[in-house]
GUTOR-5972 format. One record per residue: x, y, z of N, C-alpha, C, O in turn; residue number from 1; residue in one letter. Coordinates in Angstrom, 1 decimal. Layout:
! GUTOR-5972
+--------+--------+--------+--------+--------+--------+--------+--------+--------+--------+--------+--------+-----+----+
!    n.x !    n.y !    n.z !   ca.x !   ca.y !   ca.z !    c.x !    c.y !    c.z !    o.x !    o.y !    o.z !   i ! aa !
+--------+--------+--------+--------+--------+--------+--------+--------+--------+--------+--------+--------+-----+----+
!      X !      Y !      Z !      X !      Y !      Z !      X !      Y !      Z !      X !      Y !      Z ! NUM !  a !
...
+--------+--------+--------+--------+--------+--------+--------+--------+--------+--------+--------+--------+-----+----+
//
This chain:
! GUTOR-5972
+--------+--------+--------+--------+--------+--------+--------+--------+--------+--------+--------+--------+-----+----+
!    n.x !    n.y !    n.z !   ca.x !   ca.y !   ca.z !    c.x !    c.y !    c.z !    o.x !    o.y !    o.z !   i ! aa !
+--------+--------+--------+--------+--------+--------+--------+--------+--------+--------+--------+--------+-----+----+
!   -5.1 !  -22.5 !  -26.6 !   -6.0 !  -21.7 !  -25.9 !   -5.3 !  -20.7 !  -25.1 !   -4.3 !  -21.0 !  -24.3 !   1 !  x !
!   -5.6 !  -19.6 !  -25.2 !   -5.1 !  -18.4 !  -24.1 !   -5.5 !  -18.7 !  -22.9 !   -6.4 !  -19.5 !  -22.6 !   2 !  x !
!   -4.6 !  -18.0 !  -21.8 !   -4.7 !  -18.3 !  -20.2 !   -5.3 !  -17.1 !  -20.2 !   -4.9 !  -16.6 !  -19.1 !   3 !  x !
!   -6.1 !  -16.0 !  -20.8 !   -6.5 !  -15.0 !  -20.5 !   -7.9 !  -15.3 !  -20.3 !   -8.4 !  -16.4 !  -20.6 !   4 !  x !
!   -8.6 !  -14.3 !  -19.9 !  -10.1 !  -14.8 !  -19.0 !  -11.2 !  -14.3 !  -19.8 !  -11.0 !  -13.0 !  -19.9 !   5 !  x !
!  -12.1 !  -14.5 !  -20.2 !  -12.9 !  -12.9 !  -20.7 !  -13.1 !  -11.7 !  -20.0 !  -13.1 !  -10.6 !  -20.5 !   6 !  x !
!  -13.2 !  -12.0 !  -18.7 !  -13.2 !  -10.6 !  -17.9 !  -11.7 !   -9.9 !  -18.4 !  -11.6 !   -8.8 !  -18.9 !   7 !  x !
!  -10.7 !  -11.0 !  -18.1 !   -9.4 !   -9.7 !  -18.2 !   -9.6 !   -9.1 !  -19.4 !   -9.4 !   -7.9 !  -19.5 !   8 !  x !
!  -10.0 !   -9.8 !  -20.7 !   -9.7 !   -9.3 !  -22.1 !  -10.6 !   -8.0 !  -22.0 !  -10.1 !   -7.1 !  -22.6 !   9 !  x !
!  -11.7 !   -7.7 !  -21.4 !  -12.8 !   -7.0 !  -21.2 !  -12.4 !   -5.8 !  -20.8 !  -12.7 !   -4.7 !  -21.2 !  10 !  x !
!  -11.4 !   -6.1 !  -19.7 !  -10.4 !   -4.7 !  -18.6 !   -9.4 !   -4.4 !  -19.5 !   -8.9 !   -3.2 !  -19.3 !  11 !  x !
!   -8.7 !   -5.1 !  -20.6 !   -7.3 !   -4.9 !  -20.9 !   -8.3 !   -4.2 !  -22.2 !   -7.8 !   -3.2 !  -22.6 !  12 !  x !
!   -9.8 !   -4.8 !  -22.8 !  -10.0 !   -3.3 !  -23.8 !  -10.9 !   -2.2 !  -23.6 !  -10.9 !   -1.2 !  -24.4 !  13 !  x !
!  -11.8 !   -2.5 !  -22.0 !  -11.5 !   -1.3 !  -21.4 !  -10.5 !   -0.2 !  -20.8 !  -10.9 !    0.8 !  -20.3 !  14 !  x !
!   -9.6 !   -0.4 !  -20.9 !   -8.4 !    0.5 !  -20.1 !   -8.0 !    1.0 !  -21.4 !   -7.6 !    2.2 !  -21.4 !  15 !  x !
!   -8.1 !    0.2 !  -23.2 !   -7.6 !    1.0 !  -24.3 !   -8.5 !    2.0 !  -24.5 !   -8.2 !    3.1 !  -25.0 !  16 !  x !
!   -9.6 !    1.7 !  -24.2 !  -10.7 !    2.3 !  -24.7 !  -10.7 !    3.9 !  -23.8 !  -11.1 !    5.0 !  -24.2 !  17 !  x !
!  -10.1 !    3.5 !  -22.5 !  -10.1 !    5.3 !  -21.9 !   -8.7 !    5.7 !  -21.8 !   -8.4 !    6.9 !  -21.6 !  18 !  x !
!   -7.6 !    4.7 !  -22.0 !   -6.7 !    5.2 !  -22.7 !   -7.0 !    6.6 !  -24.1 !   -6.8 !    7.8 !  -24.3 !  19 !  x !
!   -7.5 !    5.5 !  -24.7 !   -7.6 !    6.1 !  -26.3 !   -8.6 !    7.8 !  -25.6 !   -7.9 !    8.8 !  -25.6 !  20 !  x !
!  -10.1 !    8.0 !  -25.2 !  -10.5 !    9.0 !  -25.0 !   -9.7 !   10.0 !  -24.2 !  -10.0 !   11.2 !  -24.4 !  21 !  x !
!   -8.5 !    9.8 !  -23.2 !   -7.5 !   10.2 !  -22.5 !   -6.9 !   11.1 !  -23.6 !   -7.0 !   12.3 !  -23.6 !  22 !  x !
!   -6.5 !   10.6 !  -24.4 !   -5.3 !   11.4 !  -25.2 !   -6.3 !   12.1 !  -26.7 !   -6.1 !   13.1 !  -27.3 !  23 !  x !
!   -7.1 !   11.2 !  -26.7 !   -8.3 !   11.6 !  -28.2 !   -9.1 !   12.4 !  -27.7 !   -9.4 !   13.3 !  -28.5 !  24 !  x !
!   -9.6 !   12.6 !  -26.5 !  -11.2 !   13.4 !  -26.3 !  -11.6 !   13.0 !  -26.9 !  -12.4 !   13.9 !  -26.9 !  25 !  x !
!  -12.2 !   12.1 !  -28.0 !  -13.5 !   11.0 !  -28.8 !  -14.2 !   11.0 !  -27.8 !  -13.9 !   11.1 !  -26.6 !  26 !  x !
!  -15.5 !   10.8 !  -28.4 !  -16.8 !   10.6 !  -27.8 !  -17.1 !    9.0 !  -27.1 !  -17.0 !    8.2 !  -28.1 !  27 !  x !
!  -17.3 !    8.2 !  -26.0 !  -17.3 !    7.0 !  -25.7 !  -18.1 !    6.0 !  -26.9 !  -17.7 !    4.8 !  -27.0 !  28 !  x !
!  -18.9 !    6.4 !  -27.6 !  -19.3 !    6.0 !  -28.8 !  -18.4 !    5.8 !  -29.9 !  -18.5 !    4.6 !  -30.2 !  29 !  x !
!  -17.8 !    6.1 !  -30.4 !  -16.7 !    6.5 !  -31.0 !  -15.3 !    5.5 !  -30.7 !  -14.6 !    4.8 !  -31.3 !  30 !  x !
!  -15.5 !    6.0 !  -29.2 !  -14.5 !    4.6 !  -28.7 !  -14.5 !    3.2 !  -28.6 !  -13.6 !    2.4 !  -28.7 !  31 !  x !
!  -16.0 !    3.2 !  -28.0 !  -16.8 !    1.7 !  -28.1 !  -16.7 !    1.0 !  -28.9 !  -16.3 !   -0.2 !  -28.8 !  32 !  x !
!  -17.1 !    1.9 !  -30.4 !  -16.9 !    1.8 !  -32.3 !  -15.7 !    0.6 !  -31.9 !  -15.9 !   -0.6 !  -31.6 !  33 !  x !
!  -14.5 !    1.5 !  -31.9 !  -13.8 !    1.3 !  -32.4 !  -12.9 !    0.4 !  -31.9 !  -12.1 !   -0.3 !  -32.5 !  34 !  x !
!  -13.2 !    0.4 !  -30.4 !  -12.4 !   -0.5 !  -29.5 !  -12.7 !   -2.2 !  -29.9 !  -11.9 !   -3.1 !  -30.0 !  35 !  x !
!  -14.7 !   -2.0 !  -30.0 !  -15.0 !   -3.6 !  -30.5 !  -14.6 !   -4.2 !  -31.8 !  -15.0 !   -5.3 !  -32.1 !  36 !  x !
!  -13.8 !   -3.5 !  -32.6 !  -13.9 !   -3.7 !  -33.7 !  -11.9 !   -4.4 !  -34.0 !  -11.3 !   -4.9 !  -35.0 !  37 !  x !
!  -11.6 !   -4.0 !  -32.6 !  -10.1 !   -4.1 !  -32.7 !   -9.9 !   -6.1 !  -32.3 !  -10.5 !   -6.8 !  -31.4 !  38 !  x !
!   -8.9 !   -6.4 !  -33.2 !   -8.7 !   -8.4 !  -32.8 !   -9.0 !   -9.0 !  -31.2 !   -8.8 !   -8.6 !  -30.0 !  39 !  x !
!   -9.6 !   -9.8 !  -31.7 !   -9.7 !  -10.7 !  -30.1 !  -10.9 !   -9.6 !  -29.3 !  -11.4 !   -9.8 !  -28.1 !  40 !  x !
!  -11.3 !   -8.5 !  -29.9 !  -12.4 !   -8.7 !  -29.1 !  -13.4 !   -9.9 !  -28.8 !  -14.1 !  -10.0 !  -27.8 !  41 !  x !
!  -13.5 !  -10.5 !  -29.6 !  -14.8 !  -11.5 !  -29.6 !  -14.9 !  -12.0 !  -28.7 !  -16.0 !  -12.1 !  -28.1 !  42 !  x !
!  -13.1 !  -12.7 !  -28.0 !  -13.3 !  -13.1 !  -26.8 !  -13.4 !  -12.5 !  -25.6 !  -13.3 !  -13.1 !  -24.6 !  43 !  x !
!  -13.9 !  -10.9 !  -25.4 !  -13.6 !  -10.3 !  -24.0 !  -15.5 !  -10.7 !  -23.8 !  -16.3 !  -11.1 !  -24.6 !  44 !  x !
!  -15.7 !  -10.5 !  -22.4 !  -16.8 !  -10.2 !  -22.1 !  -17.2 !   -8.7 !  -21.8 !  -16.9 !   -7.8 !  -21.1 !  45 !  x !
!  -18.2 !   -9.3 !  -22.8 !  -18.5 !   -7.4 !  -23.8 !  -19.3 !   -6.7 !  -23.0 !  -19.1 !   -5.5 !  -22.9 !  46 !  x !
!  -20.1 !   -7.2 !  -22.2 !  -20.9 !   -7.1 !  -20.8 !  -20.2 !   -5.8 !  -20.0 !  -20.7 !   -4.7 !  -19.8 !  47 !  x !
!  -19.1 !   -6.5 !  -19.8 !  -18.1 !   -6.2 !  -18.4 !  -17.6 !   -4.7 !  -18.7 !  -17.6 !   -3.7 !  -17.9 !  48 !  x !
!  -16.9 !   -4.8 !  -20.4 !  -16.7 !   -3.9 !  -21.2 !  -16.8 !   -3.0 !  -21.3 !  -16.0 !   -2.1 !  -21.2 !  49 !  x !
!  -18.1 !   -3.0 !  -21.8 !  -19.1 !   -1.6 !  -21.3 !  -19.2 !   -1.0 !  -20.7 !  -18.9 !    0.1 !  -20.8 !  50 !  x !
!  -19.8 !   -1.8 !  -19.4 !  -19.9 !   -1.2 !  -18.2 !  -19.2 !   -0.7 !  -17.6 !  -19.6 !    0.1 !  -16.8 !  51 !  x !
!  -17.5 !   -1.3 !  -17.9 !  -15.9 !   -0.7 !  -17.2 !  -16.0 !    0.2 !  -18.1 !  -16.3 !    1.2 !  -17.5 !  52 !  x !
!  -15.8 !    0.4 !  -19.1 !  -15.7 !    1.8 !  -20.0 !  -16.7 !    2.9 !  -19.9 !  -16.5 !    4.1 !  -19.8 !  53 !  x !
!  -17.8 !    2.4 !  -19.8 !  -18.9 !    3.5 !  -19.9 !  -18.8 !    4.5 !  -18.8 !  -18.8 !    5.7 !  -18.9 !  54 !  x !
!  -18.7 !    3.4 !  -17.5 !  -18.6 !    3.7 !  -16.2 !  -17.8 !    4.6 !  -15.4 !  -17.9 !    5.4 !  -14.5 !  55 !  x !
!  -16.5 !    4.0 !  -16.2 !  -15.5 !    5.4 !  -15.8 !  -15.1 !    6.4 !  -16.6 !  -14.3 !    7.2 !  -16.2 !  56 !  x !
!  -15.8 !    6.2 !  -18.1 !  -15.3 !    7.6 !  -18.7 !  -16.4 !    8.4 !  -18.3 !  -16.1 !    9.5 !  -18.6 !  57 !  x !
!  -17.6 !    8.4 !  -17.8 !  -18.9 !    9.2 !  -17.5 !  -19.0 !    9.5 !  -16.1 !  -20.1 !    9.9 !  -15.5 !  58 !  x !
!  -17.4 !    9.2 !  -15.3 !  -17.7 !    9.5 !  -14.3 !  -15.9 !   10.3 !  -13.4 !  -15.6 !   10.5 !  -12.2 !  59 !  x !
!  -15.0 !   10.5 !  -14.7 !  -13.5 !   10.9 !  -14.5 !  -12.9 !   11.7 !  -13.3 !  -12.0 !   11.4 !  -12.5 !  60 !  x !
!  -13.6 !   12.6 !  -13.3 !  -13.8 !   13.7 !  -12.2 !  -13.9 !   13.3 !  -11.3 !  -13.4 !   14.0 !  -10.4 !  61 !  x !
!  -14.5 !   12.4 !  -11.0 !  -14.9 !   12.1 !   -9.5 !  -14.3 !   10.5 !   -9.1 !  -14.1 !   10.1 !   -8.0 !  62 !  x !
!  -14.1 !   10.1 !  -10.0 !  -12.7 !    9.1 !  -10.2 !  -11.6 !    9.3 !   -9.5 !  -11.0 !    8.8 !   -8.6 !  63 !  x !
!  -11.4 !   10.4 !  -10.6 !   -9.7 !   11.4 !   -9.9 !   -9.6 !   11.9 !   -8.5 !   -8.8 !   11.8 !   -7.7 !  64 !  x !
!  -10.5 !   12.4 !   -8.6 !  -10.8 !   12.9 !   -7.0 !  -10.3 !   11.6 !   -5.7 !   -9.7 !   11.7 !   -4.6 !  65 !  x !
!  -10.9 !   10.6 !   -6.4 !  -10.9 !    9.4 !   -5.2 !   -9.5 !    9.0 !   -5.2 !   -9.1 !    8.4 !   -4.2 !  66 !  x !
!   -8.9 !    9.1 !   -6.1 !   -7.2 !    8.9 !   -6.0 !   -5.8 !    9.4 !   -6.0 !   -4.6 !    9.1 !   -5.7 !  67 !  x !
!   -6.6 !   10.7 !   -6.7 !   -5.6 !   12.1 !   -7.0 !   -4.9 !   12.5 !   -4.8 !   -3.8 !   12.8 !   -4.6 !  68 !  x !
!   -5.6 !   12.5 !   -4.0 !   -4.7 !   12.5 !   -3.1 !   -3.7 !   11.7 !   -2.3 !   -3.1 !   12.0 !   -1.3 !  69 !  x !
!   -3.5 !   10.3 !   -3.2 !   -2.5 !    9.3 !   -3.0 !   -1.5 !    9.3 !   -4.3 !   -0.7 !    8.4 !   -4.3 !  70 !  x !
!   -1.5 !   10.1 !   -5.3 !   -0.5 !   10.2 !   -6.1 !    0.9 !   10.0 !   -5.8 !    1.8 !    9.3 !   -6.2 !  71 !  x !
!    0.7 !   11.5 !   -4.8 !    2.4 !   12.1 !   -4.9 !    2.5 !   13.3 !   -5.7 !    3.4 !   14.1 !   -5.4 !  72 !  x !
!    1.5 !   13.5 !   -6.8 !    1.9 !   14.7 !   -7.9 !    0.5 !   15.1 !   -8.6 !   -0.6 !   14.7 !   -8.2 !  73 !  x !
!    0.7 !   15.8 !   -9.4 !   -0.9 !   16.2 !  -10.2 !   -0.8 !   15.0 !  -10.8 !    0.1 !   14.2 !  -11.0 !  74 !  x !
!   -2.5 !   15.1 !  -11.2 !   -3.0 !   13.8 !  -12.4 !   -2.6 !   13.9 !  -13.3 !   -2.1 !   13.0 !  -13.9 !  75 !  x !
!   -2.8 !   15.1 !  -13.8 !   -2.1 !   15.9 !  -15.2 !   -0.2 !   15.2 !  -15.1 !    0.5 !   15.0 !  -16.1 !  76 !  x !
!    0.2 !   15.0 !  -13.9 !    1.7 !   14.4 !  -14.6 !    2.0 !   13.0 !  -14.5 !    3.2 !   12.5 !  -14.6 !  77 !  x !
!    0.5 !   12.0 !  -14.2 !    0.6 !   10.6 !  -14.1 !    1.0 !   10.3 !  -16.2 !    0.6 !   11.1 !  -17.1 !  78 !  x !
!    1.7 !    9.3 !  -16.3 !    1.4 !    9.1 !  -17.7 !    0.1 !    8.3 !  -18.2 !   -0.4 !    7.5 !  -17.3 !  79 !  x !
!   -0.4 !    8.3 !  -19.1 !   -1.6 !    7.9 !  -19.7 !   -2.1 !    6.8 !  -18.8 !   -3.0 !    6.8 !  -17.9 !  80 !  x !
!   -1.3 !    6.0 !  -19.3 !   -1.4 !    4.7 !  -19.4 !   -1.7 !    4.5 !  -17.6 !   -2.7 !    3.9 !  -17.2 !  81 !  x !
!   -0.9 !    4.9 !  -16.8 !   -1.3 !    4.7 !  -15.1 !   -2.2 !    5.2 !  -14.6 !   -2.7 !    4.7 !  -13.6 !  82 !  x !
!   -2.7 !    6.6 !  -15.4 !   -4.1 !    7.5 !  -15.1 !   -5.4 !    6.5 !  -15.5 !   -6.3 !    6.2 !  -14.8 !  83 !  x !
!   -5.3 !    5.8 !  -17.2 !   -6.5 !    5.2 !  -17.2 !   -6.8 !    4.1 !  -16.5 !   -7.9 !    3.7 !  -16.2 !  84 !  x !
!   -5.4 !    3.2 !  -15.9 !   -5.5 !    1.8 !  -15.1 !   -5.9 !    2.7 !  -13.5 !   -6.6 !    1.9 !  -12.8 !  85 !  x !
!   -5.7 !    3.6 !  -12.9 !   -5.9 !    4.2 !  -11.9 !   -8.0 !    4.3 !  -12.2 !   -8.9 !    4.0 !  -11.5 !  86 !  x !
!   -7.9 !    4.9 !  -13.2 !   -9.6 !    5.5 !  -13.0 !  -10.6 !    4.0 !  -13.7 !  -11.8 !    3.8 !  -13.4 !  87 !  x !
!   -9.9 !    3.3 !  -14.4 !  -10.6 !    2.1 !  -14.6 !  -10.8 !    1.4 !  -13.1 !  -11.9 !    1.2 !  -12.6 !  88 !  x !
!   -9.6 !    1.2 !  -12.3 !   -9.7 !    0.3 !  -10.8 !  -10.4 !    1.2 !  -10.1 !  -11.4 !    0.6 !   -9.8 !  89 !  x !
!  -10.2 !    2.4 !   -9.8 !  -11.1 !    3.2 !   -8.8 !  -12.6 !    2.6 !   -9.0 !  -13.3 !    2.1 !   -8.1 !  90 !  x !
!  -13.2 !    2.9 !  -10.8 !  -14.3 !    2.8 !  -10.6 !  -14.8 !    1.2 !  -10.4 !  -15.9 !    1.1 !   -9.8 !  91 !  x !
!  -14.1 !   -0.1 !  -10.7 !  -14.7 !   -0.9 !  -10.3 !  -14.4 !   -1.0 !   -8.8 !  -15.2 !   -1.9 !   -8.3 !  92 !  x !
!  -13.8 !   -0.6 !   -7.9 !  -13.8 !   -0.6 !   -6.3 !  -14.8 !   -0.3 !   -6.3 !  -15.8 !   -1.1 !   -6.4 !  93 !  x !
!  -15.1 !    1.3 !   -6.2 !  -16.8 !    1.7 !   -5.9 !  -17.6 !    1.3 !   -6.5 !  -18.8 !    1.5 !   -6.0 !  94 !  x !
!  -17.5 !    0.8 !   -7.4 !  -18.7 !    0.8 !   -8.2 !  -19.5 !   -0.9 !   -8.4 !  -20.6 !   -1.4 !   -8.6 !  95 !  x !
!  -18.5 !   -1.2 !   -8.4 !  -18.4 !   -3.2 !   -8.4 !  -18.0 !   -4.2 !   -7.3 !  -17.0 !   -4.9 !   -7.2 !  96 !  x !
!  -19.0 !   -4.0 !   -6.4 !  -18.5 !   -4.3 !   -5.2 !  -18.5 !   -6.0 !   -4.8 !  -18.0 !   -6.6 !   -3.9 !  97 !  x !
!  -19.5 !   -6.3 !   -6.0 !  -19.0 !   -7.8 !   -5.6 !  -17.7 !   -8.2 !   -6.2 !  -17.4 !   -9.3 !   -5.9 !  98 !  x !
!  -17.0 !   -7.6 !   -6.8 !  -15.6 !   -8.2 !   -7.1 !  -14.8 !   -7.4 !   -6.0 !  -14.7 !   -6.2 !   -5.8 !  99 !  x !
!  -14.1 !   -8.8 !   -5.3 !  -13.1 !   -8.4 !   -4.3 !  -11.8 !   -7.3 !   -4.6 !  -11.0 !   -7.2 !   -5.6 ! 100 !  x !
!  -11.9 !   -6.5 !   -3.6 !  -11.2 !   -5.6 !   -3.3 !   -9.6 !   -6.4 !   -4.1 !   -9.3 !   -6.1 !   -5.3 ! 101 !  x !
!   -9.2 !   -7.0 !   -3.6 !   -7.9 !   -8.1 !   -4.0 !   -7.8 !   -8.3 !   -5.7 !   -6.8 !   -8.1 !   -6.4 ! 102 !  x !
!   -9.2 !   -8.7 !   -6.1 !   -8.5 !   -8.8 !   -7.3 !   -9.0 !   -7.4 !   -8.3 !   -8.7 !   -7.5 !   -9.5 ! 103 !  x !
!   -9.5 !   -6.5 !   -8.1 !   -9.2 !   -5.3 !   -8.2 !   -8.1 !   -4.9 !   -8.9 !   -7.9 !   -4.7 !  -10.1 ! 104 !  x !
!   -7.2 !   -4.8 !   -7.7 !   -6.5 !   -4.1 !   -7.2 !   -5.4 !   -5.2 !   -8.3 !   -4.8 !   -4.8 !   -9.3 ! 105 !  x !
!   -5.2 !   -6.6 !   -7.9 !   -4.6 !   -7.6 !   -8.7 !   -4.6 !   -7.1 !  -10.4 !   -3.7 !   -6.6 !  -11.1 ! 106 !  x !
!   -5.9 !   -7.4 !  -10.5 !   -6.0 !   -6.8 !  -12.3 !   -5.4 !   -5.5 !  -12.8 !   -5.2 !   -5.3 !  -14.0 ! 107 !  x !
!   -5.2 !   -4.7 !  -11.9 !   -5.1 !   -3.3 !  -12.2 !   -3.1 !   -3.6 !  -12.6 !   -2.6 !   -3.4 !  -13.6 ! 108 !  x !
!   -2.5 !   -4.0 !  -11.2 !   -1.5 !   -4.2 !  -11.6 !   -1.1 !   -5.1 !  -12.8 !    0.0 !   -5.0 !  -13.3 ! 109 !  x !
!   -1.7 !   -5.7 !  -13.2 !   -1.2 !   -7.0 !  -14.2 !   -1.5 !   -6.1 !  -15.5 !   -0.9 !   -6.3 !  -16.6 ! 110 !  x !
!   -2.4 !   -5.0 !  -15.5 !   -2.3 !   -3.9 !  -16.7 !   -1.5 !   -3.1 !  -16.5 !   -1.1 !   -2.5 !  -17.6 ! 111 !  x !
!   -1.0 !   -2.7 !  -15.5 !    0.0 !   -2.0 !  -15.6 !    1.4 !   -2.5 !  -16.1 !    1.8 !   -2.0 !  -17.1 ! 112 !  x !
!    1.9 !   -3.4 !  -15.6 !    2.9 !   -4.3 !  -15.7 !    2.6 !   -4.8 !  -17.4 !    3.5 !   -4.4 !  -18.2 ! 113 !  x !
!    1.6 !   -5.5 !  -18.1 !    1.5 !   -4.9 !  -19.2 !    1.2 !   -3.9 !  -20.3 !    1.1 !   -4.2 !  -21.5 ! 114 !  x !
!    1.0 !   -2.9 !  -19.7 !    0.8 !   -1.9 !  -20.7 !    1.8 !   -0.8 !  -20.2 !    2.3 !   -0.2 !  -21.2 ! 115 !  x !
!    2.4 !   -0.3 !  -18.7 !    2.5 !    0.8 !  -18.1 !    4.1 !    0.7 !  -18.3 !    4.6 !   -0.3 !  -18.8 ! 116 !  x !
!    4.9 !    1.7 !  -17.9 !    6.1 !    1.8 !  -17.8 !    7.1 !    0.5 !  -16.6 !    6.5 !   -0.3 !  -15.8 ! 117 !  x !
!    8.3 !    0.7 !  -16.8 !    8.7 !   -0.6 !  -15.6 !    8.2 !   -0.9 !  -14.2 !    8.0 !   -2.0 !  -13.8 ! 118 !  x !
!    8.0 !    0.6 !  -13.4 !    7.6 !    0.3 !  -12.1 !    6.3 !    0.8 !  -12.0 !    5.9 !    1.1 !  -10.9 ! 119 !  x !
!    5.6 !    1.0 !  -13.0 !    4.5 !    1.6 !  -13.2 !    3.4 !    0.6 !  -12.3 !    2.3 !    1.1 !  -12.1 ! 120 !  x !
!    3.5 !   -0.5 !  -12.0 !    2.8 !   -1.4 !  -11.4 !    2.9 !   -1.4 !  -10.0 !    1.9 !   -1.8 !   -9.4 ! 121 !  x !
!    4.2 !   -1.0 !   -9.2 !    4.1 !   -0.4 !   -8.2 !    3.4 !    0.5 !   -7.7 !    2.6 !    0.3 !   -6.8 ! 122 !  x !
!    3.7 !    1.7 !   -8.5 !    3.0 !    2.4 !   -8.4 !    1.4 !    2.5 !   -8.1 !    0.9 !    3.1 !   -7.1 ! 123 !  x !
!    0.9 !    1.9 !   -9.0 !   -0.8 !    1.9 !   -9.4 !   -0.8 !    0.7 !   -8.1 !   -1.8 !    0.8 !   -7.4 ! 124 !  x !
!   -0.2 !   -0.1 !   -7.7 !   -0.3 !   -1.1 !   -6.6 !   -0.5 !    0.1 !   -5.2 !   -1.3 !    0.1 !   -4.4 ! 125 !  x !
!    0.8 !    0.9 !   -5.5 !    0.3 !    1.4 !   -3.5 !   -0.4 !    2.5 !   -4.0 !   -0.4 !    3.3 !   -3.0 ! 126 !  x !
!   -1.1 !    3.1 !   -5.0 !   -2.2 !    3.8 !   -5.0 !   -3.8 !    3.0 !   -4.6 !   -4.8 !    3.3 !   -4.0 ! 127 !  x !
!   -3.4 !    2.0 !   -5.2 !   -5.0 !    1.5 !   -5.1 !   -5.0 !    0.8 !   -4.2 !   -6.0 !    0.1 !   -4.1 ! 128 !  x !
!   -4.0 !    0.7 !   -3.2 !   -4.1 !   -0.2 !   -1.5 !   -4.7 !    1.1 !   -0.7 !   -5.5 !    0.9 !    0.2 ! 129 !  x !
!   -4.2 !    2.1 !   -0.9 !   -5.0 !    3.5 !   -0.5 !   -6.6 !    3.5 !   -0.6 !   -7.5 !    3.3 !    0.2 ! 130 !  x !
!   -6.6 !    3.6 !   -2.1 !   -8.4 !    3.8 !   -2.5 !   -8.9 !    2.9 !   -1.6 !   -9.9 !    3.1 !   -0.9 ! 131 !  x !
!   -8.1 !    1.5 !   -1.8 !   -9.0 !    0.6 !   -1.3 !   -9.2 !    0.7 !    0.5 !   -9.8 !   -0.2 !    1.1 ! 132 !  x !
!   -9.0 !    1.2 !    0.7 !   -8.8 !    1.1 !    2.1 !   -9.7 !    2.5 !    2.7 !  -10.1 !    2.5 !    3.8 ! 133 !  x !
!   -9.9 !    3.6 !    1.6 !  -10.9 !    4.2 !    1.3 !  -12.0 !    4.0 !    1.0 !  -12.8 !    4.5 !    1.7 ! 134 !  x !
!  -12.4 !    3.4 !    0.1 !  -13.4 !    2.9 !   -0.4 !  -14.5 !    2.0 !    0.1 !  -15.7 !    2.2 !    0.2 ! 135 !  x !
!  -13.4 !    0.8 !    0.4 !  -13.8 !   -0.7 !    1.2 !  -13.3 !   -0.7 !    2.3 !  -13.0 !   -1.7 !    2.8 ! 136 !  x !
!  -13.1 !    0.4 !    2.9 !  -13.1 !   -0.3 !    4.7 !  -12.9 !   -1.7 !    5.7 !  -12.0 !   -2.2 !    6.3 ! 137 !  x !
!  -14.3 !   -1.8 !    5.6 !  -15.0 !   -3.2 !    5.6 !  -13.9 !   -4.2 !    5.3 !  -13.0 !   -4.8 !    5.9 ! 138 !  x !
!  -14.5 !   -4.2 !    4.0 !  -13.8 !   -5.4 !    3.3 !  -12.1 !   -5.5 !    3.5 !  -11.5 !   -6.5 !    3.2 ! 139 !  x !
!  -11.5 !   -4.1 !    3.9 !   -9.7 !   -4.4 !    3.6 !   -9.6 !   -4.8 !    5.4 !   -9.0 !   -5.8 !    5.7 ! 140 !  x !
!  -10.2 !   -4.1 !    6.3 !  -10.1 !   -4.6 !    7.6 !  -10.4 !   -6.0 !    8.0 !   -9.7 !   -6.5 !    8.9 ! 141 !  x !
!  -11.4 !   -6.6 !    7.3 !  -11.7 !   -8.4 !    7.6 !  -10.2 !   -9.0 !    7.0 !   -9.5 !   -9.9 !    7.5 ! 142 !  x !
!   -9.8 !   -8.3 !    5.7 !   -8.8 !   -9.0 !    4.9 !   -7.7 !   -8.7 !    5.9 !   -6.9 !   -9.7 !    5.9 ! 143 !  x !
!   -7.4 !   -8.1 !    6.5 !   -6.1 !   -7.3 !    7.1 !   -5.9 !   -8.4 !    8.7 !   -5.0 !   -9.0 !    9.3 ! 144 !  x !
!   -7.0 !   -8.4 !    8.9 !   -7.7 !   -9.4 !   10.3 !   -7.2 !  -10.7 !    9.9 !   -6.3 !  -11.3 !   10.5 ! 145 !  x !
!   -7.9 !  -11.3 !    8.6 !   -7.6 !  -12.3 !    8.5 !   -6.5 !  -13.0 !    8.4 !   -6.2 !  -14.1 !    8.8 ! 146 !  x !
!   -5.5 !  -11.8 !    7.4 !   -4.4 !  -12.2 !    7.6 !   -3.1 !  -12.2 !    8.9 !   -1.9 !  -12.7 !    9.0 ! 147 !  x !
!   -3.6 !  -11.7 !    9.4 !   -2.9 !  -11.6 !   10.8 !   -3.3 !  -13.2 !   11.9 !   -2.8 !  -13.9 !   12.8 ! 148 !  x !
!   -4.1 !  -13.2 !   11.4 !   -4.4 !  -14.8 !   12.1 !   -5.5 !  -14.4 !   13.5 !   -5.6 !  -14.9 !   14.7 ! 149 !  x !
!   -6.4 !  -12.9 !   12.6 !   -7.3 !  -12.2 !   13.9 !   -8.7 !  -13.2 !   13.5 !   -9.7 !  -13.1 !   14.1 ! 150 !  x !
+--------+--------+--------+--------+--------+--------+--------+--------+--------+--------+--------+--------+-----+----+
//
C-alpha cells in the first residue's frame, strides 16, 4: 500500500495538470482529458482535483498577483514547476480555507522537493509563509501565538 493520501495524489495531479497548461496553453478540458487518464489516477481524490485545477488555472492572474511580490524576480523567470506549485498553494490558501494554513503550505513544499529543482522547496516554503501571512492573518497569528507559549 502507498503512504500517499488521496488528497496528495489529487495535488501532485493537479500541479501536472497546470504544469502541463503552463508550458502547453491547452484548454483545462484538454488537460483534465488527459491528466485523468494518466496511471494511479484512480487513486487521487478526483473531487479535490478538479477543484485544485479548475480553480487555479481560471483564476492565474490574480494568483500571481498574490505572490509575484514575494518572489524576488518576475514570474516569467520562476521555473515551471515552482510557478505552478506557487499558483496551485496560493489558490488553496484563499480559496480553501478549511485546510490549514500549515498544511498548505506543507503540501506545497513536499511538491516542490518532489517535482522542483534542489532548493526549489525553500524557496516555494518562504514564499508561501508570506502569502500566508497575507492571506490568513488570523489564522498564522493564533499559530505564531501559539507557538510562542502566548
Amino acid at each position: 500500500m502507498s503512504s500517499k493520501s488521496a488528497r496528495r495524489r489529487a495535488r501532485e495531479f493537479a500541479l501536472q495538470g497546470i504544469y502541463q497548461a503552463l508550458l502547453s496553453g491547452n484548454g483545462i478540458a484538454l488537460i483534465e482529458d488527459q491528466v485523468q487518464q494518466a496511471p494511479g489516477f484512480d487513486k487521487a481524490d478526483r473531487e479535490l482535483f478538479t477543484t485544485l485545477l479548475r480553480g487555479t488555472l481560471n483564476d492565474t492572474a490574480a494568483l500571481e498577483a498574490q505572490f509575484a511580490p514575494f518572489t524576488g524576480r518576475a514570474v516569467a523567470e520562476l521555473s515551471p514547476i515552482e510557478r505552478a506549485v506557487l499558483l496551485l498553494a496560493t489558490h488553496e490558501l484563499e480559496r480553501h480555507i478549511e485546510v490549514p494554513y500549515k498544511v498548505v503550505i506543507n503540501e506545497a513544499i513536499e511538491l516542490a522537493k518532489a517535482y522542483g529543482g534542489t532548493d526549489g522547496h525553500r524557496f516555494v516554503n518562504g514564499v508561501m509563509d508570506k502569502v500566508a501571512a497575507q492571506l490568513r492573518p488570523v489564522e498564522v497569528a493564533a499559530r505564531e501565538a501559539e507557538r510562542k507559549g502566548g
